[in-house]
Every structure is written in C-alpha cells, then in structure tokens.
N, C-alpha and C positions, 0 to 999 in steps of 0.2 A: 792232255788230261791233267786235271790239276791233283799232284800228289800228296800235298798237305792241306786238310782243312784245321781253323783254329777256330772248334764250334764253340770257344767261350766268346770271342770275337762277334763271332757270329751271330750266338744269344743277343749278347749286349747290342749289338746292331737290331736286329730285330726290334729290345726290348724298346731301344729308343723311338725307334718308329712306330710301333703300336702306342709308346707314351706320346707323341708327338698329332697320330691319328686319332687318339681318343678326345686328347684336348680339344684338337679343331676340330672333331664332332659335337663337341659340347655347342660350339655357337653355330654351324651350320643348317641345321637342321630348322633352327629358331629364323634363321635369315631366311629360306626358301618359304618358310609358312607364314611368320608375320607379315611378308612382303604382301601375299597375296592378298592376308584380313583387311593390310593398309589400303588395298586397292578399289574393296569390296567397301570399306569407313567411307573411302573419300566419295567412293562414287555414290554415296547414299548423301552424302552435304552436297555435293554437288547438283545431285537430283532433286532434294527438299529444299535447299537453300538455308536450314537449320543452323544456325550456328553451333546446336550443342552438340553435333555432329561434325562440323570441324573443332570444337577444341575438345572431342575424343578421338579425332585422326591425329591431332597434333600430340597426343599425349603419346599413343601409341607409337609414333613415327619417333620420336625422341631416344625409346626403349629401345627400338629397331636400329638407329644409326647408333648405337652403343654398341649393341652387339655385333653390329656391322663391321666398325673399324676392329675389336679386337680379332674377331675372326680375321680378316686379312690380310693381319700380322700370323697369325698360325698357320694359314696358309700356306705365307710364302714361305717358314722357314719347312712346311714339309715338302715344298714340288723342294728344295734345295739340297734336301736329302738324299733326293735320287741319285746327284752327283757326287755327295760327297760319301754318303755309307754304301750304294748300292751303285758304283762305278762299272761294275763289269755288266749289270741290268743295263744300264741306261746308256753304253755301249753295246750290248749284242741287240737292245731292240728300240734303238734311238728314232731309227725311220717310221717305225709305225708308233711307240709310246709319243712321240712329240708331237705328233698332229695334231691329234686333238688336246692335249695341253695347251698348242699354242692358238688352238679355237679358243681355249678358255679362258687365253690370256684378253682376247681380243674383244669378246665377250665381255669381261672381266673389266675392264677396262677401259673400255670403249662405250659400252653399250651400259652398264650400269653405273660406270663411274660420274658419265656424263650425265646423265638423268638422274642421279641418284641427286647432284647437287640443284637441279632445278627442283625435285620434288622438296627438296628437306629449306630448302631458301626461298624459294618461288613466291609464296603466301604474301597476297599483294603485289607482286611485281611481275607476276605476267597473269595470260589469261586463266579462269577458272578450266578451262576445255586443256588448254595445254598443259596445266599444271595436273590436273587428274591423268590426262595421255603420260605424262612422265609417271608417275605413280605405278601405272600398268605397264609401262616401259622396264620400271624397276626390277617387280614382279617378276615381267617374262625374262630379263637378264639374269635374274638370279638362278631360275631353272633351268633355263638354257646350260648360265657354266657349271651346273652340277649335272646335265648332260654329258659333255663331255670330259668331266674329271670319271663319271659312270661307265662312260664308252669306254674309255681307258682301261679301267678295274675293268670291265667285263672282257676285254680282249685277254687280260692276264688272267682269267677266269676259264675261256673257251677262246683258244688262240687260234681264228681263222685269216683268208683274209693275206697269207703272207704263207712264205717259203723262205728256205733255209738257205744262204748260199753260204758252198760250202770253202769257197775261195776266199770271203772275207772272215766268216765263222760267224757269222750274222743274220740276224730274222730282216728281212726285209717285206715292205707292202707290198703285195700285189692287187687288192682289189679294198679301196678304200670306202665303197658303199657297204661292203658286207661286212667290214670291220662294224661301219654306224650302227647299220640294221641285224648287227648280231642278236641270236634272240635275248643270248643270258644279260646284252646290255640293255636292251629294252624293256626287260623283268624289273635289273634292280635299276634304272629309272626309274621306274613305277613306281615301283613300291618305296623307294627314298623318298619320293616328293609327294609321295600320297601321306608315308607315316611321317613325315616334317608338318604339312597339313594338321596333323591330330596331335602332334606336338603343341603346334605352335597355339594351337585351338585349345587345350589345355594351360599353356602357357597364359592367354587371357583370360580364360574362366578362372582359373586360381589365385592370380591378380585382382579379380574382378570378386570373387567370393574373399580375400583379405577387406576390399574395402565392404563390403555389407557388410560384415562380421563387426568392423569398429563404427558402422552409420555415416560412414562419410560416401562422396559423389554416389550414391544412391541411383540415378538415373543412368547416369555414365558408365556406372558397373551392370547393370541388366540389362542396357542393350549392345554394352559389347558382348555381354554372355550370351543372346541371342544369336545372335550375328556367329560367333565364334561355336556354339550349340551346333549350330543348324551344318558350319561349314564342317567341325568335327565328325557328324553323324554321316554325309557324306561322304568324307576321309575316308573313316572309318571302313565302311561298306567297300571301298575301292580297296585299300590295304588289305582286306580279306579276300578280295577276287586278284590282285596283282600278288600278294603273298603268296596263295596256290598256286598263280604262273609260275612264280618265281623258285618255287618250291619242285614245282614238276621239270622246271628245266634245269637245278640243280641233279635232280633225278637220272637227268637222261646223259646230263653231260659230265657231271662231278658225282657219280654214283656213292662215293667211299665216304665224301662231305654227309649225303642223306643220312648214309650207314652212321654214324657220327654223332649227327642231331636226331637219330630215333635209339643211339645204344644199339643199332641192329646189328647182331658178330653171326648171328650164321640165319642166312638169305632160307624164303620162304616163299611157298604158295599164298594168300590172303594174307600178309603180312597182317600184323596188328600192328596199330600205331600206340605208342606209350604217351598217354595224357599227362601222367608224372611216374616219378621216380628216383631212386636213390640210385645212383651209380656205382659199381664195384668196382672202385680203384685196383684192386690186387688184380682184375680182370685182364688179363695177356690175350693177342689172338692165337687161335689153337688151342688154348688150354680147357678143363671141363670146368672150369666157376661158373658161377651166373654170371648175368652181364650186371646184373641189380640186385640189389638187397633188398629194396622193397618198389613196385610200381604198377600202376594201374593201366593196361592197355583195354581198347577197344578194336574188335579183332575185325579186323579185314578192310580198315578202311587206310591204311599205308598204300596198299597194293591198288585202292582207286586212285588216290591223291599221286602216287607217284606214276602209273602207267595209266592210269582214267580206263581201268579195268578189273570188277573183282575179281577175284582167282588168279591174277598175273603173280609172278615169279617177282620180289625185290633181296634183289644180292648184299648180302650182310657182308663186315670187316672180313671173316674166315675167306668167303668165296671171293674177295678180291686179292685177300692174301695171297691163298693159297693156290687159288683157279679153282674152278666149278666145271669139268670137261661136259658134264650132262646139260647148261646151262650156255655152256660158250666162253666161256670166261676163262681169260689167260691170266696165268697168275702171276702175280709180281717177279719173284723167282726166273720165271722164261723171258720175262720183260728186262731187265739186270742186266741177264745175259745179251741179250741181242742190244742193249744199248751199250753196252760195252765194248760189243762188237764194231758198233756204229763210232763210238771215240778212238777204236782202235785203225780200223779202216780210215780214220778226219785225218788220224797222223798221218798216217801213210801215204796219204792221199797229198797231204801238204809237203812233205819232204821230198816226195820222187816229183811235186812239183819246182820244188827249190832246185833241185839237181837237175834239170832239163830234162827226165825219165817221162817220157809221154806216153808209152805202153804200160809201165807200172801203175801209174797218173789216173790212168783209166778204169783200170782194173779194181783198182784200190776203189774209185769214187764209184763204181756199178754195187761194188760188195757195201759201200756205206749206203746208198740208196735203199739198198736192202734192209735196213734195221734205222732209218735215221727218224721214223716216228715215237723211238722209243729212246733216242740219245738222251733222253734226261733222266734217265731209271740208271743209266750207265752211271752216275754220279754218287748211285745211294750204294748204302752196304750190304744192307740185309733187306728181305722183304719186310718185314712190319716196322720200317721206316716211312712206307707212304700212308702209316696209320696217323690222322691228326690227334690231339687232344681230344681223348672223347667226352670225358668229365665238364669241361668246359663249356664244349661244341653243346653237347645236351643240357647241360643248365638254361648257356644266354639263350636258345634258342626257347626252350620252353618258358622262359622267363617273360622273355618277349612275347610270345603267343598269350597268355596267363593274360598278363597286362593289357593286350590287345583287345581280349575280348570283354574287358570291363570299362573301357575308356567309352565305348559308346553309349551304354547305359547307365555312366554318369553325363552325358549330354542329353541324354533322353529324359532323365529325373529333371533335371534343370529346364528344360524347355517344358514339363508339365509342369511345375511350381511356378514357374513364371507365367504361366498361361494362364492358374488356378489365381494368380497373386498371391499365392503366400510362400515366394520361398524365404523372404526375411524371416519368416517363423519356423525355417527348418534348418537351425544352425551344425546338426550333423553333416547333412546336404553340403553346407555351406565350408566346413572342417574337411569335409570330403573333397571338395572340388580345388580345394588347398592343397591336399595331400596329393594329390593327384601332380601338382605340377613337377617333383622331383621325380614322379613315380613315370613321369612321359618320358624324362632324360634318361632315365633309367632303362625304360623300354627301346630306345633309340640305340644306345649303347652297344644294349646286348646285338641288337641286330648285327649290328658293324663286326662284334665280337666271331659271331656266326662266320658272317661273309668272310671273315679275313683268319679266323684259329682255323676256322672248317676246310681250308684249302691247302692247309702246312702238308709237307713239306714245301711247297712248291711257290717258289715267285710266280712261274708260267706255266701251266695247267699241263703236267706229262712233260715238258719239254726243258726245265730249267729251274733246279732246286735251289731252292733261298742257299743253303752253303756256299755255290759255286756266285750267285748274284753281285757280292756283297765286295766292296773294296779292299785291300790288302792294307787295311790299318794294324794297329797293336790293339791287345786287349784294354790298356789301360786309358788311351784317346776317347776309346769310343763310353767308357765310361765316366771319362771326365766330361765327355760332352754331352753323356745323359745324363748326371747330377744336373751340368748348366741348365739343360732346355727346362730338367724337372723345377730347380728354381725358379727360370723365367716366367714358366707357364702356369707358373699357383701364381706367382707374381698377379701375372695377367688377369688370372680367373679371379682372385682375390678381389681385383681391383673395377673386374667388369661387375660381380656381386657387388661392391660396393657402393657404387656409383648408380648401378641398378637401384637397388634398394633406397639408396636418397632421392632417388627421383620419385618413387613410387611411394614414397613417407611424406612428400610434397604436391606428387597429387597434379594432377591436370590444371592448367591456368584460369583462374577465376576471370567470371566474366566482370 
C-alpha cells in the first residue's frame, strides 16, 4: 500500500495532461471530420468531372493537411505521457492499455500515413479512381485510429475484459473482443466522430460564410456550405441519438459522473433533468444547501433518459456517498473499508509468498478475492473523495448540449437561404455562421471536459485512483514540464492559426 501521496504532484501531473488532452483535441476533431467532407468534395469532381470542384477539394485538403501534421505532434507527446507522468498506470495495465494504442499506431501510420501522401500529392500523377480511393482511405484511417485511442479511454471508463493477478499486482487481458465491443467504447465512438462531423461541418460553413461576407469565391463558398449543411444536419441528428446512448450508458455504469452532470445530490423517483442552472459551490455531500442557486428543471425526464423508464429510481451524490439500503446502494464508506481490506490481504498474500508460507499464501489470497472488486476505494480517505467536480462536470456538459442543439438549425437556415438564393442578402445568417465556428470547438471541448472531469477520482473506473497512477517525480519536474508543453502548445496553436488564416486570406487557386 502506498503510504505517502504528494497530491500537489499529482495536481500538477493531471494538470499537465488535461493541458496536453485539451490542445490535441483542438485539432482532432477537425481531422476526423474534414477528412470525411474531403472525401464527399473529391467524389463530387470526380463524379462531374468539374473542375471547380477539384480546386474546392484542393483548397480544403490544404487546410486539412495543416491541421493534420500539428495534431500529430500533440499526439505523440501525449501517448508519451503515459510513461513518463503516469508510470505506475501504464505499468499495472500495460497488457490491455497497449493494444489498442499499438492498433492506433498501426492505423496511424500505416494506413493514413500512406494514403494520406497519395491523396494530398497524387493530382496528376495517378489515376482519378485511385486518387479518390486514397481520399476515403484517408477518411476511414482517421476514424478507425480514433477507435481505438476511444477503446482505450472506454476501457479506463468501464474496465471489462481483464482480471487482476494478484502475483504480479497487474490488470491483465482476458478477453480482448469484449474489451472492443465494450458498450461505453462504442457510445463515445459515436458520438466523438459524429460530433467531429458537426465540427468539422461548422468549421466550413464559417470559412465559407467569411468569404460571402467580403464577396470573394462566391461559388466555392455556397457549395461547400451545402455540402457541409447537409453533412452537419446529419451529424447533428446522430450526436443526439449516440449522446443519449452515451448518456444512458454513463447512467448505468459511471452512475456518480450522471449525478455530476445533472447537480443530482440526493437520487429520486422521476428524476427531473436540470436544462440550466447555477451551481452552489458551498454545496458539500450530506449537508442541507441547495445544490443550485438558481435552475430550471423539467421533471421526469432524467429518470427516462437514464433508465428509459418514467418513474425509475436515479441515485444522486448523497446516495452514492452515503448508500441508499432502500435502493441497493453500498456506500462508499463500506466500499474504503473492504478495499482496504483487499490492499491488506495483497500484502500478505505477497509476503507469506516471498517466505515459502503456502498455507498463509492461501489464506491471505481467498480473504483478498473477497474484497478485490473494491481494491481501489482502498486508496481514498474519506467517502466524498469519489465525488468529481461537480461545478464543472455540470457546466461543460450543459454547455455542450446548449451548443448542440443550435448547431443544426444554423445548417438548416443556410440550406433554406441557399435554396431561396438569397443568402448573400442575410449578412446576420452569414456573421452567424462565423460565429459558430469557435462556438463548435467550444462545444467539442466541453465534451472531452465531461468524459474526463466526470470520472475523477479515478484513472480506472472503481479499481485505480489517479493518486496511486502517477510516477513518483517531485513536484517541481512535473511543473517545469507543464510550463514547457504550455509554451510549446500555444507555440503550435499560434502557429497552426496562423498559417490557417494565410491560407484562407489567399483563397483557393485561381483557375
């Protein structure tokens, strides 16, 4: 059992990596959904034979291998991280965390790198069939390795799939389909590469509404906004059907996260869902404050969306705290205990095997069996330790939804104006469809924020709190190495902005 933590250490390790995950979702998202619009461009020149449809592929594809290479570099330095701030993670669960990393790599490198150079060089120099096949090649390489970077996160989400041996002190695989087809990794695929989709589809409408706005490629800008309309509105629809999956299967598996992102502290029959609201910071579990200052719920529709049942029972912060005996619900408190028990029994179990003691050996490792699904609650102090941020958790998440559900019906406006012809004469429309594009990174953001604040304490879902994860550096390394990354990564962003923006000030190749 590890008897000292140094949770400033440990902040700063986290901070770095939520600094490090935030950057590289800045360009991920954009790479999984441009790829697709480029694939959707080229197969329309390819189809017409149009040229002003190859040089709006080609403008597009420009923008895409921008943000392609810096993402690659943020990438890599965060799979790097695992090794370097999160040593004792990427040790107790190497065997199953690497698999699919090294799909990704393979993916990654193999499958999009190769293609990626026929598609962005090709133009003239091979055939138009193979050069569009690379294009969709691209596409599906980009989705695919955000599969399994997703498998990944969802196994440390809902850790199936693997057992504990208790000989090495290590998660090892045992069944590596159920790891893939875990349901919560198949949720947030979805809905990652659905809402990259409506990113990315933002992302050229608002590009595409700068140029109306100054009268320039006039053509170029309307049918990519079609095109990117149509794929949006799509998206869109999907990210609301794979968000409720995603949502119900946080429900079922990450109960404390739901509690989290609804403010819910004491569990209810018809739950109401809170549309918005002000958070009450001073709000402790147990205590009698509100949970909110001010917020507007609609009653009963929590307890469909999370059990797809009205009148069902959703257990709030308190009842996970505390336990709910009327409900089933053990509380953190009895959980502590018996995982403590389970770290007490590891020793023991390990030392009468160091001594040749094979009756102790035994004895010890029947009594850990008994408590080892709860060995990671053994590592916290107090019960409202497994409570996450909830301030936060309930902002990004309703930030996200807010945003989400306005993104479609600016692709709707834009697809009747275009249809009418006059969206040139609807420069709000047009200012809109602008503002929209930081407002999709914004939305994406928050998402991530969800997935990853909503799950604290925990690197592994019940079984292995970020404290014990993390490498045994000083406090002072791991902040001189979040200053560097925070340098290098405005660096970078700086620099992908910039370059962005000159390209898109110059505009598609005149014929």
């Amino acid at each position: 059992m590890i008897e000292h933590v140094d949770l400033s250490q440990v902040n700063w390790a986290r901070a770095q990596f939520a600094l490090t995950a935030m950057y590289h979702w800045i360009f991920v998202p954009l790479t999984l959904g441009l790829s697709v619009l480029l694939a959707f461009f080229h197969s329309i020149y390819v189809k017409t034979g149009n040229e002003e449809w190859k040089r709006l592929t080609k403008f597009w594809m420009t923008l895409f291998a921008i943000n392609f290479a810096i993402g690659i570099a943020t990438g890599i330095i965060l799979e790097f991280q695992f090794g370097t701030n999160w040593s004792n993670y990427s040790w107790m669960v190497g065997d199953i965390f690497g698999a699919p990393l090294a799909a990704e790599g393979i993916f990654a490198f193999f499958l999009e790198a190769t293609f990626f150079a026929v598609m962005f060089f090709g133009w003239n120099r091979v055939s138009k069939g193979f050069h569009l096949f690379s294009t969709w090649m691209v596409a599906i390489g980009s989705n695919l390795s955000a599969l399994w970077i997703l498998v990944a996160n969802g196994w440390m989400q809902y850790p199936i799939g693997m057992q504990f041996n208790p000989d090495s002190a290590r998660f090892e695989m045992q069944n590596f389909w159920e790891i893939l087809f875990s349901p919560v990794a198949i949720s947030k695929f979805t809905h990652a590469t659905s809402s990259s989709f409506q990113m990315a589809s933002l992302f050229v409408v608002g590009i595409s509404s700068w140029y109306l706005l100054k009268g320039r490629h006039q053509l170029m800008a309307k049918r990519s906004i079609v095109v990117a309309s149509v794929l949006g509105i799509l998206a869109s629809g999907y990210v609301a059907f794979t968000g409720d999956e995603a949502a119900y299967s946080v429900a079922n598996k990450q109960p404390m996260k739901l509690a989290a992102m609804e403010g819910l502290y004491d569990g209810e029959k018809g739950a109401s869902i809170a549309a918005m609201g002000i958070v009450n910071n001073a709000k402790e579990p147990g205590d009698k404050q509100d949970a909110f200052l001010f917020d507007v719920k609609i009653p009963g529709l929590l307890s469909l969306l999370a059990n797809r049942e009205f009148g069902s029972f959703v257990p709030g912060i308190n009842d996970l705290v505390f336990g709910n005996k009327e409900q089933g619900i053990v509380g953190a408190d009895e959980r502590i205990a018996k995982g403590k028990m389970a770290i007490e029994h590891l020793t023991v179990y390990k030392e009468a095997q160091k001594h040749g003691y094979a009756v102790q050996a035994e004895q010890a490792l029947n009594e850990f069996n008994k408590y080892k699904d709860d060995i990671g609650y053994g590592y916290l102090n107090k019960p409202a330790d497994i409570v996450p941020p909830v301030a936060t958790t309930f902002y990004a998440f309703h930030i996200m939804v807010i945003l989400g559900t306005i993104f479609p019906l600016v692709f709707l406006l834009f697809l009747i104006f275009i249809k009418k012809g006059t969206l040139h004469s609807h420069r709000w429309l047009l200012n809109l469809g602008l503002a929209c594009l930081p407002l999709g990174y914004i939305a994406t953001e928050a998402g991530w924020v969800v997935a990853e604040v909503g799950r604290q304490p925990w690197a592994i879902q019940g079984l292995l709190p970020v404290s014990v994860a993390n490498t045994n550096l000083t406090t002072g390394t791991v902040q001189t190495s979040f200053f560097m990354f925070f340098a290098l990564f405005t660096v970078l962003l700086i620099a992908e902005i910039k370059i962005m923006l000159t390209q898109i000030k110059n505009g598609p190749e005149e014929n």
